[in-house]
C-alpha positions in Angstrom: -12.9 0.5 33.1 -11.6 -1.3 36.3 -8.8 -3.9 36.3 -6.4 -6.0 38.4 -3.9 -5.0 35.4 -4.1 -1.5 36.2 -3.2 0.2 39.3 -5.4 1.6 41.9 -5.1 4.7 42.8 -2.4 5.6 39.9 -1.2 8.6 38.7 -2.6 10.7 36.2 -0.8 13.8 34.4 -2.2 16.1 32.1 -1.1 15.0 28.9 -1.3 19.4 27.5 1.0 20.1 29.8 3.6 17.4 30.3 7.1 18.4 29.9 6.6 21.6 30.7 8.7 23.8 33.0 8.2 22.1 36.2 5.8 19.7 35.7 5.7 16.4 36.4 9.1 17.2 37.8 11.6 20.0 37.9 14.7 18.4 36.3 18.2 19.6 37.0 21.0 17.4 35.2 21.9 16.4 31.9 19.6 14.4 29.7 20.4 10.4 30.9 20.1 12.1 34.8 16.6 13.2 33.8 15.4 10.4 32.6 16.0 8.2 35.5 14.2 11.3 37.5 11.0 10.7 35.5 10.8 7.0 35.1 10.9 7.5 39.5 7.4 8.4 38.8 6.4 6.3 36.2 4.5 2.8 36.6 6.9 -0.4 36.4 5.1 -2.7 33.8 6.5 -6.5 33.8 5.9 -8.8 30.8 6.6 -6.1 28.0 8.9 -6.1 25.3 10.4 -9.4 26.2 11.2 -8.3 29.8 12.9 -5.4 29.2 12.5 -3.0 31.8 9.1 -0.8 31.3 7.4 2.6 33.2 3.6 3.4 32.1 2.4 7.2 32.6 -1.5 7.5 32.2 -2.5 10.8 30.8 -5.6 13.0 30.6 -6.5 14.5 27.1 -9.5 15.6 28.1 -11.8 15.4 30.8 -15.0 16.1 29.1 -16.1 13.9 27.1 -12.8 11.5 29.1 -10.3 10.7 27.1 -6.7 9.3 28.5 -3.6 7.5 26.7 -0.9 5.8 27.8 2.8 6.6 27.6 5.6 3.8 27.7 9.2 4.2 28.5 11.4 1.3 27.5 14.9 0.8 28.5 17.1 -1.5 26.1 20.9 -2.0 27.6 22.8 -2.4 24.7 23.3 -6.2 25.9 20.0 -6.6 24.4 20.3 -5.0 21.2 21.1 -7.0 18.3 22.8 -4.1 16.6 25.9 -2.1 18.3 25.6 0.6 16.1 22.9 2.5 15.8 21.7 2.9 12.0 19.5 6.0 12.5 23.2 7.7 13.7 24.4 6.5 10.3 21.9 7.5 8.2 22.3 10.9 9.3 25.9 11.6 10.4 26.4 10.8 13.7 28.2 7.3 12.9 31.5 8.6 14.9 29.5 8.9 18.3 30.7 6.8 20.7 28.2 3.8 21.5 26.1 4.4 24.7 25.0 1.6 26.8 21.2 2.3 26.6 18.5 3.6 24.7 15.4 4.3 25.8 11.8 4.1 23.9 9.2 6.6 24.4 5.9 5.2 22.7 2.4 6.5 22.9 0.8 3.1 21.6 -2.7 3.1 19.2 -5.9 2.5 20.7 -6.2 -1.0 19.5 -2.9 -1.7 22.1 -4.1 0.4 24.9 -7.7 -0.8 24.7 -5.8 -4.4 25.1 -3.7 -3.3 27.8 -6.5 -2.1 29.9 -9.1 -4.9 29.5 -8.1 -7.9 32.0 -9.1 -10.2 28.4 -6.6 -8.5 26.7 -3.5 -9.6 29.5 -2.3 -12.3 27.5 -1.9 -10.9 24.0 -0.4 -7.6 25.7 2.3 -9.5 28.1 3.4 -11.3 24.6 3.9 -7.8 23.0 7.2 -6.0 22.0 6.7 -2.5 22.1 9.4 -1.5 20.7 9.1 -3.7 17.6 5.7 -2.3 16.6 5.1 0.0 13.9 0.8 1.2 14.5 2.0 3.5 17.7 0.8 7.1 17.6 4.6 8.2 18.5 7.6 6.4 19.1 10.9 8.2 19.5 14.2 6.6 20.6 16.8 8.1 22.7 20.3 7.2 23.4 21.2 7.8 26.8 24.1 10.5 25.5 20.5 12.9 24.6 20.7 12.1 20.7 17.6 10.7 19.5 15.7 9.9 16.3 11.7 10.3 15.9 10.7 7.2 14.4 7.4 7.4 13.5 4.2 9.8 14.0 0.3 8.9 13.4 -2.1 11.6 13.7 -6.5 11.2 12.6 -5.9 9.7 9.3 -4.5 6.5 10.9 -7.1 6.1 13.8 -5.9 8.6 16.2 -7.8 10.5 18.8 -4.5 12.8 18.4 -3.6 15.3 15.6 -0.2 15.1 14.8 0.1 18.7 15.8 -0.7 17.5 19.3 1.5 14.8 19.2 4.5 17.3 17.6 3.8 19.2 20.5 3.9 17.0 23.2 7.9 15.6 21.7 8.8 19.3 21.5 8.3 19.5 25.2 9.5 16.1 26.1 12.7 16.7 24.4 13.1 20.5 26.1 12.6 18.9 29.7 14.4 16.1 29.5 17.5 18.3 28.1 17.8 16.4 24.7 20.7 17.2 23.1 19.6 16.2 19.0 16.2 15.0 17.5 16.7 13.5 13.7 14.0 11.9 11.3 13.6 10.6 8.3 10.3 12.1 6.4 8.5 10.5 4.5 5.1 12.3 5.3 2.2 12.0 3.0 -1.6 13.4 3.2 -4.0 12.7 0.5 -0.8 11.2 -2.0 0.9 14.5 -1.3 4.3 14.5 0.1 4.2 17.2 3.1 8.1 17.9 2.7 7.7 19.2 -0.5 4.3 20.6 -0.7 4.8 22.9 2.9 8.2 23.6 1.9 6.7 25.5 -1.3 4.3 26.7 0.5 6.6 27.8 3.8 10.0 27.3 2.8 10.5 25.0 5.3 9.0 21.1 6.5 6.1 20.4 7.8 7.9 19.3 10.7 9.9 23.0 10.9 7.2 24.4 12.9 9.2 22.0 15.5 12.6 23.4 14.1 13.4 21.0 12.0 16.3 21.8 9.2 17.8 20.4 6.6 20.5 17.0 8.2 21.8 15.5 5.6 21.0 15.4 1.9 20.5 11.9 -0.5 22.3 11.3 -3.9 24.8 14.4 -3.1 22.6 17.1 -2.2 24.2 19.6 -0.3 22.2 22.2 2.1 23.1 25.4 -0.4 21.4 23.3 -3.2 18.6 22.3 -1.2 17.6 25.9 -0.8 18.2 27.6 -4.3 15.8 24.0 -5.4 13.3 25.7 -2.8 13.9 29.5 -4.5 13.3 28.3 -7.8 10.0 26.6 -7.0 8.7 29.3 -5.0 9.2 31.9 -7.0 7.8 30.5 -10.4 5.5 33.0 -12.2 1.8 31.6 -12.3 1.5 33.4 -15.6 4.2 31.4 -16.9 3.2 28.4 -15.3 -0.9 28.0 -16.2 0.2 28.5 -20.0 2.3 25.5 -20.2 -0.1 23.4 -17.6 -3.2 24.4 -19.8 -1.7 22.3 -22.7 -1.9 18.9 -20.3 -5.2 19.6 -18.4 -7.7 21.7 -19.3 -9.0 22.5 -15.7 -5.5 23.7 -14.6 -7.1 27.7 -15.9 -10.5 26.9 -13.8 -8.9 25.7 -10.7 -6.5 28.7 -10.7 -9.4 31.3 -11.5 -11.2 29.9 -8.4 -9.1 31.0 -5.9 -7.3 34.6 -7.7 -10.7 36.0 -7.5 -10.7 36.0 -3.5 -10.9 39.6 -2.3 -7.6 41.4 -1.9 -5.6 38.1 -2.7 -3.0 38.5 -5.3 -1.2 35.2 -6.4 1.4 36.0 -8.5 4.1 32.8 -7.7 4.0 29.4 -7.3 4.8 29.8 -3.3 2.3 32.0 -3.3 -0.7 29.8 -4.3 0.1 26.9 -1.8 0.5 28.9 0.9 -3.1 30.6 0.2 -4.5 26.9 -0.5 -2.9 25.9 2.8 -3.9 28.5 5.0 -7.9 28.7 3.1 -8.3 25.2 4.2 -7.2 25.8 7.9 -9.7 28.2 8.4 -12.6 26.1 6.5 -15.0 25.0 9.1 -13.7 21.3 10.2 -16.6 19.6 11.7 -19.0 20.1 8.3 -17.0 19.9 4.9 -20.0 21.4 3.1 -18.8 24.7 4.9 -18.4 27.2 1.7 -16.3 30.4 1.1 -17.5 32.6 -1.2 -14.9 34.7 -3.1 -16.8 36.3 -6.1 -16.8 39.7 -6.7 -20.0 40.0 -7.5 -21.6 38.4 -3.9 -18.8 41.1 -1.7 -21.7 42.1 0.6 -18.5 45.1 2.1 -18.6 45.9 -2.1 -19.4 49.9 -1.8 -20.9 49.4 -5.6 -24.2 47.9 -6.0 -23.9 44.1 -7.8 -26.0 45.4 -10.4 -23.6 48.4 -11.3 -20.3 45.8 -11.0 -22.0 43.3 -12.9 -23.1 45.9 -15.5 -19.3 47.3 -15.9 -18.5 43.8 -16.0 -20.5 43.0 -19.1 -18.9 46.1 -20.8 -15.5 44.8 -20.1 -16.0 41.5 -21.2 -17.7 43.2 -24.3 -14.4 45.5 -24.8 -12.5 42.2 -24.6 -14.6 40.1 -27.0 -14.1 42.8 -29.8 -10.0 42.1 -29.3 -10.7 38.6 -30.7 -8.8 36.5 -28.8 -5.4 39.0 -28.5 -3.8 40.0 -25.6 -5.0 43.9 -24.6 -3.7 46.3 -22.4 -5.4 47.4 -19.2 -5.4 51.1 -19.8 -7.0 49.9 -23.5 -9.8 47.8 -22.0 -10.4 50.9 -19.6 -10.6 53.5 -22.2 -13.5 51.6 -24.4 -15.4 50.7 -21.2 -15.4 54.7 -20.3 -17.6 55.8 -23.1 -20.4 53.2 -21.4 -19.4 53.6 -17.5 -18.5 56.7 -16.4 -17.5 55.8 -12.8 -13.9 55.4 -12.8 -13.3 53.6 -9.5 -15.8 50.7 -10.5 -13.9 50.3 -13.3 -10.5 50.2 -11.9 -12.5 48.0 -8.9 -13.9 45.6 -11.4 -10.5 45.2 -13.5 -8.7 44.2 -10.5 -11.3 41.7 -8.9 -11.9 40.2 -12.8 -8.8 38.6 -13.5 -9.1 34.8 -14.0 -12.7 35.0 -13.4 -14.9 32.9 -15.0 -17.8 35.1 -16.9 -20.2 33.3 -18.6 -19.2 30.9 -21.2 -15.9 33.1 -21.1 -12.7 33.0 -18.4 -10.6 36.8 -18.2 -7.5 35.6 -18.2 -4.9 38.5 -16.7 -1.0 38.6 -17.0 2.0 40.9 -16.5 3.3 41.7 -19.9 7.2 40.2 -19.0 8.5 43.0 -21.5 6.3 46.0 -21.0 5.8 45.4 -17.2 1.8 46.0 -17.9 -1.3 44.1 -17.2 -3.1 42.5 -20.0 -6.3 40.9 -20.7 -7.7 38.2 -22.9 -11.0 36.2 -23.4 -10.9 32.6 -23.4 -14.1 30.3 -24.6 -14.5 27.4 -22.2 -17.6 26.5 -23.6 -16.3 23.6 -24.5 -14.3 22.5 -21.9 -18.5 22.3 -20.0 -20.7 21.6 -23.0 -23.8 20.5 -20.9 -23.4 22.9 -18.7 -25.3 26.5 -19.0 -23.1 29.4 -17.7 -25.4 32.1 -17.7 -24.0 35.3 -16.5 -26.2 36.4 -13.4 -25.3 36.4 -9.5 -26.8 33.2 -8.4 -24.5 30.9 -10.9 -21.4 32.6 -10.4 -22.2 32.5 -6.7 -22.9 28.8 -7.1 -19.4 28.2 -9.2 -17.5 29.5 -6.4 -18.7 27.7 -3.4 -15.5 25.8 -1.8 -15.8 22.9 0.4 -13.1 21.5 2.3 -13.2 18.6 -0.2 -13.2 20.8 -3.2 -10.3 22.7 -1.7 -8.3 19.1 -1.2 -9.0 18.1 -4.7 -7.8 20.9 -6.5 -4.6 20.8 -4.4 -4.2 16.9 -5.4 -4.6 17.9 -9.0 -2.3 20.9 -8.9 0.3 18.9 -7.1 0.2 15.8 -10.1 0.6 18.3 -12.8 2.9 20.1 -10.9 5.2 18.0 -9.6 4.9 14.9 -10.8 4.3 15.6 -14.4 5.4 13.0 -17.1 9.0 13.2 -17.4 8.2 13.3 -21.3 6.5 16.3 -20.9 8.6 17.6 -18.6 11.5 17.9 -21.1 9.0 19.1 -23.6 8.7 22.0 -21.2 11.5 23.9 -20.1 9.7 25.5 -17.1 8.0 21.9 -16.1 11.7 20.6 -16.5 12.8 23.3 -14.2 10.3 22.2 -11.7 11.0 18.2 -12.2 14.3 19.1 -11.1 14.3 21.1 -8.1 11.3 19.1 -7.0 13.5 15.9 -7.4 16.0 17.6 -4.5 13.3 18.4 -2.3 12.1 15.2 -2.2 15.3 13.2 -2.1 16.2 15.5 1.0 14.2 13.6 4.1 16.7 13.5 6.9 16.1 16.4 9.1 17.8 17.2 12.7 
């Protein structure tokens, strides 16, 4: 859209590759020289943050279909600032840093701002806007002109962006390696979908969400010190499911479903807690995005690669579960469950294929629960009704149903991770101490989440 506000003829840098080696500029000096080399090709804006001396950079997204943002720089000399001492530095240990005498503001602003910076109606309401006194920007970062800086905020899709917050991660990470920063520190307090990212991706990855960025641990709330920070992170991630869905069944009876779902995947094996969030995390990335009814089929029994017929595996499933249903309700070995299912199927490798693929699998009005025996080291089955966890519903055993059971959508997949996570980590602190292994968990969670300062 054409304006008098907006250059003619200005600038445009590819937002992808900005900050990298060489491009807009090559810089050569430390991090306050650099800066002053790329606000020498930035935009001067007047009438911004209350006069305070302001560079715009337009950028390119994308070309097809267009899409461009803007990128403020604004200096504050510490004249202007109504606080000496910086209380980001405090908060994270970098109190005894001698005060510079400017900071500077790097702020990609929302859409709402740069739709009212670009229209010529919008030139009042912007020219009486402080930047740096907003909280709606897509990024804002502040750095000290010594090269310490603190990320203040980040707002990907789920606030209105046209960024993710991976792109917007992406383009700090080589912001901060051109211009030669020295320190980066934030304070998380992430959330997607009532989840708290530090805690549910450092379960899942032992590390942040914002470690892919290298991220670590800065300083820890209420006396947590980085060696306690990690064995909190050990003890989550290496909790026992078979441990874990015994106590959990006693608060939600869906807790056994949801974890069925997703152990009968081909060739996955989810034996700790680490290990289920990772999986969950890593199914839903590769879910298709752009239609949430996209399903994944795990079931054993619709494995198109299977070399077995689905008539013969669900035949020498039948016999199984028949094996099992004679054990009334007791744990059996696997080598037991094998030898009564040999004097009906004869091929041994279907049986062995269908034991594997049937743990936690729902058959019928039955689910096959499977553990390792913590004494004898050996896998054991059992039978469980859930009959009347579904009442109206009919679970007939054939190939259609069980097919239909296991279809995941994106928004299936997000709802069984919000449930896991309530029951998980934020169980009742009542039941917690009821528990010892939930109490075990309500504690090392507790650390993860009071840890949020990372550098």
């Amino acid at each position: 859209m054409e304006c008098k506000k907006r250059k003619r003829g200005e600038r445009v840098f590819r937002f992808k590759s900005f900050g990298e080696h060489g491009y807009p500029i090559e810089f050569d000096g430390p991090f306050r020289h650099n800066v002053k080399m790329l606000l020498e090709l930035g935009n001067s804006e007047t009438n911004l943050s209350n006069g305070l001396a302001s560079w715009s950079f337009q950028l390119e997204v994308r070309r097809h279909p267009p899409l461009h943002t803007l990128l403020f720089v604004v200096e504050e000399p510490m004249g202007a600032s109504t606080q000496h001492h910086c209380k980001h530095c405090r908060y994270v240990g970098w109190g005894h840093h001698m005060v510079c005498n400017k900071k500077y503001h790097f702020i990609l602003p929302s859409k709402n701002m740069v739709a009212a910076l670009l229209s010529c109606e919008g030139d009042n309401d912007a020219g009486k806007s402080n930047l740096v006194e907003l909280h709606s920007h897509i990024l804002h970062v502040v750095f000290h002109s010594n090269g310490f800086g603190h990320l203040l905020c980040v707002n990907g899709v789920e606030m209105g962006s046209d960024l993710t917050g991976y792109q917007i991660m992406d383009f700090l990470d080589r912001l901060c390696t051109a211009l030669l920063a020295r320190k980066m520190s934030l304070c998380d307090t992430s959330k997607k979908k009532g989840m708290e990212l530090r805690l549910l991706h450092v379960v899942a990855y032992n590390q942040p969400w914002f470690g892919q960025w290298g991220y670590k641990f800065g300083r820890g709330s209420f006396g947590v010190t980085q060696p306690v920070y990690q064995k909190a992170i050990e003890a989550i991630q290496s909790m026992p499911l078979s441990l874990l869905i015994q106590h959990l069944a006693n608060f939600n009876q869906f807790i056994p479903l949801i974890f069925s779902r997703y152990q009968t995947f081909p060739d996955n094996s989810l034996g700790t807690l680490g290990d289920l969030f990772r999986f969950l995390l890593e199914l839903k990335s590769r879910l298709p995005k752009e239609n949430c009814g996209g399903s994944y089929n795990p079931g054993i029994l619709v494995d198109t690669t299977c070399r077995w017929s689905a008539k013969r595996v669900e035949m020498a499933t039948r016999v199984i579960v028949e094996a099992l249903k004679s054990s009334e309700s007791r744990w059996v070995s696997r080598q037991e469950v094998r030898d009564v299912a040999r004097a009906y199927i004869g091929d041994t490798g279907l049986l062995d294929f269908v034991l594997k693929s049937l743990g936690n699998h729902i058959v019928g009005k039955y689910l096959v629960r499977r553990s390792l025996n913590p004494v004898t080291k050996v896998l054991e089955y059992c039978l469980e009704d859930i009959s009347n966890i579904f009442p109206n519903q009919d679970l007939a055993f054939n190939n259609s149903n069980i097919k239909a059971q296991y279809k995941i959508t994106g928004s299936q997949l997000t709802k069984d991770m919000q449930t896991l996570f309530k029951y998980i980590f934020k169980v009742d602190q009542k039941q917690a101490i009821s528990s010892g292994v939930l109490s075990g968990i309500a504690m090392a969670s507790r650390i993860i989440l009071d840890t949020k300062c990372f550098a």
